[in-house]
C-alpha positions as CSV (number, residue, x, y, z in Angstrom):
1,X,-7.2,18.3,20.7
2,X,-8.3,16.5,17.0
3,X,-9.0,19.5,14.7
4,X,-13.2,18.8,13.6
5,X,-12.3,17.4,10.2
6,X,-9.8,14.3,11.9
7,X,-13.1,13.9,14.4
8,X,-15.3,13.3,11.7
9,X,-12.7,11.0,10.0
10,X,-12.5,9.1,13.1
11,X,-16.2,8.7,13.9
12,X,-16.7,7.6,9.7
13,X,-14.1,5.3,10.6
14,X,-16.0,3.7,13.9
15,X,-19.0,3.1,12.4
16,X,-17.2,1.4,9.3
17,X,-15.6,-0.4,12.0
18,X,-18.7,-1.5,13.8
19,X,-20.4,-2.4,10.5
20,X,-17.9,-5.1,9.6
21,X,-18.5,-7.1,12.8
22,X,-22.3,-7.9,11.7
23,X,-22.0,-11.4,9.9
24,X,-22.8,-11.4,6.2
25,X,-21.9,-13.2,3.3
26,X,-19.2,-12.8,1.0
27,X,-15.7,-12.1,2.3
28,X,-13.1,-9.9,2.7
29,X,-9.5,-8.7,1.8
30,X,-6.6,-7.6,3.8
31,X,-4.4,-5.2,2.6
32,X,-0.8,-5.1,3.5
33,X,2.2,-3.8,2.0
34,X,5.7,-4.6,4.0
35,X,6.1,-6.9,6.6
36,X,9.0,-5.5,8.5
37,X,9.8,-3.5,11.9
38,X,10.2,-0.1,10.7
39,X,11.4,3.1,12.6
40,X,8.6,5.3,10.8
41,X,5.5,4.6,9.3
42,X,3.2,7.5,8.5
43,X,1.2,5.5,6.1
44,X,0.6,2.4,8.5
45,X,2.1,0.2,5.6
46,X,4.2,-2.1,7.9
47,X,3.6,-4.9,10.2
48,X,6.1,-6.6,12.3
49,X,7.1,-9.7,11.5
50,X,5.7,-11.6,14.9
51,X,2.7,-9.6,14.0
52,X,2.1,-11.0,10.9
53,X,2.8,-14.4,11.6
54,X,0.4,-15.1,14.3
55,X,-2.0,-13.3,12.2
56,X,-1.8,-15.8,9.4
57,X,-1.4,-19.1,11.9
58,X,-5.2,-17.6,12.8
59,X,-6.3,-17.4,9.0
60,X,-5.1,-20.7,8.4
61,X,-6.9,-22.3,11.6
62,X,-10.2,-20.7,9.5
63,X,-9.5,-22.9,6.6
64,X,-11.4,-20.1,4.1
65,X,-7.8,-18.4,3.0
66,X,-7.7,-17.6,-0.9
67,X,-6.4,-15.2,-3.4
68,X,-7.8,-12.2,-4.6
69,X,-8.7,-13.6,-7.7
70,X,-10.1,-16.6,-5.5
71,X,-12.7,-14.5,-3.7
72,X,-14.0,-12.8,-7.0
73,X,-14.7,-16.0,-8.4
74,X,-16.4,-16.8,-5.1
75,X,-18.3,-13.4,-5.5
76,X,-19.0,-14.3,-9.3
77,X,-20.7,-17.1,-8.1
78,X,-23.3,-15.7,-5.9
79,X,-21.0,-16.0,-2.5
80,X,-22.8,-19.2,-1.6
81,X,-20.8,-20.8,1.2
82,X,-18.4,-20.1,4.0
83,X,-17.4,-16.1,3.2
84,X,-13.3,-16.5,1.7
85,X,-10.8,-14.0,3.4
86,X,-8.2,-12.9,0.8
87,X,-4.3,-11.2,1.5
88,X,-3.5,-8.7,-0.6
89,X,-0.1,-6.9,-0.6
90,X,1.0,-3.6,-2.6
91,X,4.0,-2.4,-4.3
92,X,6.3,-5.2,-4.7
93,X,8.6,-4.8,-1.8
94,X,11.7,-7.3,-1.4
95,X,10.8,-8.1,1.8
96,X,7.2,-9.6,0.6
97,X,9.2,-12.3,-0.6
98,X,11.9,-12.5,2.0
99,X,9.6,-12.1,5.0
100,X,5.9,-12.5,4.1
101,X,6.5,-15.8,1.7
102,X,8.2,-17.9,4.4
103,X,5.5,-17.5,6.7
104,X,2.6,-17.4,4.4
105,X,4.4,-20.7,3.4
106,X,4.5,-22.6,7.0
107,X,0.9,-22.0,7.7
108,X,-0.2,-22.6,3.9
109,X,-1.7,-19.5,3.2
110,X,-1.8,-18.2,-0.6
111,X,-1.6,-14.2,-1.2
112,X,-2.2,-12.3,-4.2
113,X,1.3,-9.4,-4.6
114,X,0.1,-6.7,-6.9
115,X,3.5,-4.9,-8.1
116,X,4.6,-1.7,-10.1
117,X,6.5,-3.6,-12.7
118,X,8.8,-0.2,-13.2
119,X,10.2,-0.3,-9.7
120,X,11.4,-3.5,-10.4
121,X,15.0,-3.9,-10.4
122,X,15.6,-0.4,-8.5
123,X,17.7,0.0,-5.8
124,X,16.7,3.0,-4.4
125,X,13.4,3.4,-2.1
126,X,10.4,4.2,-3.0
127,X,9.8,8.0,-3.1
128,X,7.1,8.0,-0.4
129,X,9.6,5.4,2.0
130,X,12.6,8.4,0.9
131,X,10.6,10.9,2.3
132,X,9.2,10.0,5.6
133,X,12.7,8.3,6.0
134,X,14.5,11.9,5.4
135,X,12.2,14.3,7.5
136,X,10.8,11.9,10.2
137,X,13.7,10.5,11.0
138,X,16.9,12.7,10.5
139,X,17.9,14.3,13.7
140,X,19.6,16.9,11.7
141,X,18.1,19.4,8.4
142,X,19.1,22.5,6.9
143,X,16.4,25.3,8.2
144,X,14.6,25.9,4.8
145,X,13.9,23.8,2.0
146,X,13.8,25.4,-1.7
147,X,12.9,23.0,-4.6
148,X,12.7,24.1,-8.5
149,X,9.6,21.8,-9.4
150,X,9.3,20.4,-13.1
151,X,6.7,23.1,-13.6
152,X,9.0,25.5,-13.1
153,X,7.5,26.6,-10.3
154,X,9.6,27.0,-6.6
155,X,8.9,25.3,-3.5
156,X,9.8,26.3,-0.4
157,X,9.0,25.1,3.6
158,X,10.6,26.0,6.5
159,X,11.3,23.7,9.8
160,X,12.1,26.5,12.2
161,X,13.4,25.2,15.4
162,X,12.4,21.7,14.2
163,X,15.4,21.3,12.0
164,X,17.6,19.9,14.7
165,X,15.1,16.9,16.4
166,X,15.9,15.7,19.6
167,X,14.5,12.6,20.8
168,X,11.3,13.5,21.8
169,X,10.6,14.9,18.7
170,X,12.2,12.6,16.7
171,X,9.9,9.5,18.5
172,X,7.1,12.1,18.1
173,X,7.3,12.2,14.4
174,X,8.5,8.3,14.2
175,X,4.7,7.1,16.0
176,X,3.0,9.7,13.7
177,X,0.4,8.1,11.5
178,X,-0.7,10.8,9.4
179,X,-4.3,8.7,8.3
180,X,-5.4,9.4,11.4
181,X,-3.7,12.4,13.2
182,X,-3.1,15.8,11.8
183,X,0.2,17.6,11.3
184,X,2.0,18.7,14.7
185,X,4.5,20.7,13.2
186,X,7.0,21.7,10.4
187,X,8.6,18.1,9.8
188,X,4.7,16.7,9.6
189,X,3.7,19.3,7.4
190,X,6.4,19.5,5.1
191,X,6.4,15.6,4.6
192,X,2.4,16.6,3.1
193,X,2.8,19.1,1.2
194,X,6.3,17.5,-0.7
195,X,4.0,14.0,-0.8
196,X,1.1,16.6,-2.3
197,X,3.7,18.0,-4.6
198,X,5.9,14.6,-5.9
199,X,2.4,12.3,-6.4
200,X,0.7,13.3,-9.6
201,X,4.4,14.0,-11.3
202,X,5.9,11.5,-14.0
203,X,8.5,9.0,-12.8
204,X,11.2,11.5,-13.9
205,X,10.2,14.2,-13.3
206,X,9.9,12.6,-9.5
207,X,12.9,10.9,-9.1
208,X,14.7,14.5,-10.3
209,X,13.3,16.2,-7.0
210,X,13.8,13.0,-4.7
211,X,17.3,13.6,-6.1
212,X,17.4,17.5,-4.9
213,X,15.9,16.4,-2.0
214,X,18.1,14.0,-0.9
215,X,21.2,16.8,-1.2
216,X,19.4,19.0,0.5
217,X,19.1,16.4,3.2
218,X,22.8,15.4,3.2
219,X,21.2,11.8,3.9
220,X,23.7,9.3,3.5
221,X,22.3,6.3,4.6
222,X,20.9,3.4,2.2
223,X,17.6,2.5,1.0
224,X,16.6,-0.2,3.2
225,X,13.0,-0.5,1.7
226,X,13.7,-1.1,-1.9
227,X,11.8,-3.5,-4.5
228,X,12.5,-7.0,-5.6
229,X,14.9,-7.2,-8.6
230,X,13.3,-9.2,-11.3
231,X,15.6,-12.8,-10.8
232,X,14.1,-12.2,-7.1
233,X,10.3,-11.7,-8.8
234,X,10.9,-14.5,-10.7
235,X,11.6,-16.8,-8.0
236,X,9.0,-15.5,-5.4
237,X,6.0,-15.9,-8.4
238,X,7.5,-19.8,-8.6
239,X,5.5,-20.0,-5.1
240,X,2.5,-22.2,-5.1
241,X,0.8,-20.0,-3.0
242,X,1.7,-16.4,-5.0
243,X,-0.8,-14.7,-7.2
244,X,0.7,-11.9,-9.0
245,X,-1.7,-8.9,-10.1
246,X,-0.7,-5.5,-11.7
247,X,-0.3,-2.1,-10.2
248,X,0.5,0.3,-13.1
249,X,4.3,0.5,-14.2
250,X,5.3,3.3,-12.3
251,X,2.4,3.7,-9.7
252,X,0.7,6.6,-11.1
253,X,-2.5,8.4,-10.1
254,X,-5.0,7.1,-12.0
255,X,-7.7,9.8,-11.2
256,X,-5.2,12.6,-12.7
257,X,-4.0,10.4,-15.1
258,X,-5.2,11.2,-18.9
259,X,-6.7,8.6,-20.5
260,X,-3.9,7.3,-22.8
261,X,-1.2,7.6,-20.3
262,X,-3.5,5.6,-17.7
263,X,-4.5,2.8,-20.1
264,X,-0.3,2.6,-21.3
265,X,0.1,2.2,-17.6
266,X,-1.9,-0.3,-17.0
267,X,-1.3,-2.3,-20.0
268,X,2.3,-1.8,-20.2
269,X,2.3,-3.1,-16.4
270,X,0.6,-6.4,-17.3
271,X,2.5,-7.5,-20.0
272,X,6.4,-6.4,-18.2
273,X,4.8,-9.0,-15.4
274,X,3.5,-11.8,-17.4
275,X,7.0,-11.7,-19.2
276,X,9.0,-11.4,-15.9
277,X,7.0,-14.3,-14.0
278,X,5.0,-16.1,-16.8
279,X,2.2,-15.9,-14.6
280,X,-1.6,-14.9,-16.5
281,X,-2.7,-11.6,-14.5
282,X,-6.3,-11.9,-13.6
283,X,-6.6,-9.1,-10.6
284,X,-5.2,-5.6,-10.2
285,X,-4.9,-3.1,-7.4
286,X,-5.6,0.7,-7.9
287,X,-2.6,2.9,-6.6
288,X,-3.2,5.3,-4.4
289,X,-6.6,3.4,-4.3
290,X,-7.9,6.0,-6.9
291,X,-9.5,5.7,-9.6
292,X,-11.2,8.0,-13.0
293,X,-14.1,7.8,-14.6
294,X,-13.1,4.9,-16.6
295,X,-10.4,3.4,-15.0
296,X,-12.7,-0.1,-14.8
297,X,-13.3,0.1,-18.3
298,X,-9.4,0.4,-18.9
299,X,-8.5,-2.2,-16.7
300,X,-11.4,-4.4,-18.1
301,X,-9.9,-3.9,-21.6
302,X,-6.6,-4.5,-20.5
303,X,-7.6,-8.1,-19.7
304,X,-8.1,-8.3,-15.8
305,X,-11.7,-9.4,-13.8
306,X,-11.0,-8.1,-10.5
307,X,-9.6,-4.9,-9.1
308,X,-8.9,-3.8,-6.1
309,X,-9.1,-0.1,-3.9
310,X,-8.3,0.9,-0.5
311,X,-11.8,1.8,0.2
312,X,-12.6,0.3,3.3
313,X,-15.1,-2.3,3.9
314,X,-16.3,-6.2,4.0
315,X,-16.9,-8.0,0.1
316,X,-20.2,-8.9,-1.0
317,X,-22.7,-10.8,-3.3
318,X,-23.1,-8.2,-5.5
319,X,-19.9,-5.9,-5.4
320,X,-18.4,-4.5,-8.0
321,X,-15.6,-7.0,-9.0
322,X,-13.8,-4.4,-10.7
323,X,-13.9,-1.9,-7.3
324,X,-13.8,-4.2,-4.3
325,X,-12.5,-2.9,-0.9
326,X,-10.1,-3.4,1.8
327,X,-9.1,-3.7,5.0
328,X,-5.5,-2.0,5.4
329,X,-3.8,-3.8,8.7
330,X,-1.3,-1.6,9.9
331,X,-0.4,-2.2,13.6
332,X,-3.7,-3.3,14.2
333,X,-4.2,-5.5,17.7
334,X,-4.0,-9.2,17.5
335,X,-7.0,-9.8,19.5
336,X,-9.4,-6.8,17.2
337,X,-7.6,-8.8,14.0
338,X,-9.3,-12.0,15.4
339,X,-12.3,-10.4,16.3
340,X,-12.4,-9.3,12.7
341,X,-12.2,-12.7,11.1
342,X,-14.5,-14.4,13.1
343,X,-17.4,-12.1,12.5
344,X,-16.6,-12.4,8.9
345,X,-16.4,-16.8,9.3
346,X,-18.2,-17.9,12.1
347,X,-18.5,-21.1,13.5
């Protein structure tokens, strides 16, 4: 039984849902971030690779494909015309080049890849990827869990009779999406409150507890979701068909972010990615899809004319260029993905 607050969540969600099949001017961007089969997903940041490629063969058919920075331009000049449809990804994974490029490639379809400059050249995961990765899909953890945060502060959890997972739990946790379901247990919860905990912390500071957390774990398999390096960046921003954008050096909160540290971030970001890919960065993607009170003023300033959230919705005449929202894929069905599209560029 959905707890009230995931009702409500749901039912905001249907009637965004329902709003973006009336036909309007404008466009829209889809937001992805891996394109690769994954055993857990939480976040609904993967899709598989037969997914994605029948969902782009589809764009291209509807001949209004563009960049990010394509579709602001569009907006910027009043929307007049067939409505563009832009594809965004986040984060800079290595399998956007690997995976996504060859098939955004065969059916012609440009993307714009907004990347956290200071996860280039890491070979670890990403914390979030670590995380899910180590309590949603170990079959075996130590009881309780004690962390020394940098604060100074302890943490503690407990996983009870959930520290050894048999398969049912294990698939339980692996089909969790925790957008749209609550927590069902220890494992679930935990992963919350440690993602709760690790987000607004410096890079550091972070990758000091992912460390702990890992022993703690006794996890000894590799990362197989890390970044590009930046020969691999290089390369992959050669494409005809990639925009790059910026996404803060380390992907950092912006909304708890003081002011200095947020515009560093964003600067610093831009200039580590026009010297990696000699590209000029016109667009930029809020992590986290959060912003402060003048995080559009700081990325104005640091040079950019389009931004992008996760707030969820259809582009038009009239939007903000510097707060336009998304459409986050996930595992969504082929035949609602079409659906989509075609109310947004009919015939």
């Amino acid at each position: 039984m959905p707890s009230l607050r995931t009702h409500l969540r749901l039912q905001r969600m249907k009637l965004a849902w329902q709003s973006l099949f009336a036909p309007k001017p404008g466009g829209m961007i889809l937001l992805y971030h891996r394109v690769q089969d994954v055993a857990s997903d939480p976040w609904r940041m993967a899709v598989r690779p037969e997914d994605f490629d029948r969902q782009m063969a589809f764009l291209a058919r509807l001949g209004t494909a563009c960049t990010v920075s394509g579709l602001a331009d569009h907006l910027a000049r009043g929307a007049t015309g067939a409505p563009r449809i832009a594809v965004s990804f986040d984060d800079g994974y290595l399998d956007n080049k690997e995976v996504a490029l060859p098939i955004l490639e065969r059916h012609g379809v440009p993307a714009s890849f907004y990347v956290t400059s200071g996860a280039i050249g890491r070979d670890d995961a990403f914390w979030w990827d670590r995380l899910h990765r180590i309590l949603l899909e170990e079959p075996s953890l130590p009881r309780e869990l004690e962390l020394q945060l940098p604060s100074g502060r302890r943490f503690t959890g407990s996983l009870g009779s959930e520290a050894e997972a048999g398969q049912k739990l294990l698939t339980a946790c692996r089909t969790w999406s925790a957008d749209l379901q609550p927590a069902a247990g220890p494992r679930q919860r935990l992963l919350l409150a440690l993602w709760e905990e690790l987000a607004p912390l410096d890079p550091e500071a972070r990758r000091r507890v992912v460390q702990d957390l890992d022993k703690w774990s006794g996890s000894r398999r590799p990362a197989q979701e890390r970044p590009m390096r930046p020969d691999e960046l290089r390369e992959f921003a050669r494409s005809a068909l990639v925009e790059i954008g910026g996404h803060t050096r380390n992907h950092i909160d912006l909304s708890r972010a003081a002011r200095d540290v947020a515009a560093r971030e964003i600067a610093d970001d831009r200039d580590d990615l026009r010297r990696m890919t000699g590209q000029e960065l016109r667009s930029f993607a809020l992590p986290f899809g959060r912003a402060g009170g003048d995080t559009a003023e700081l990325i104005r300033q640091a040079g950019y004319t389009s931004a992008t959230t996760s707030r969820f919705g259809r582009c038009a005449p009239g939007s903000s260029l510097l707060h336009l929202p998304r459409i986050q894929i996930g595992e969504m069905p082929f035949k609602q993905f079409q659906t989509m599209l075609r109310s947004a560029v009919p015939a």
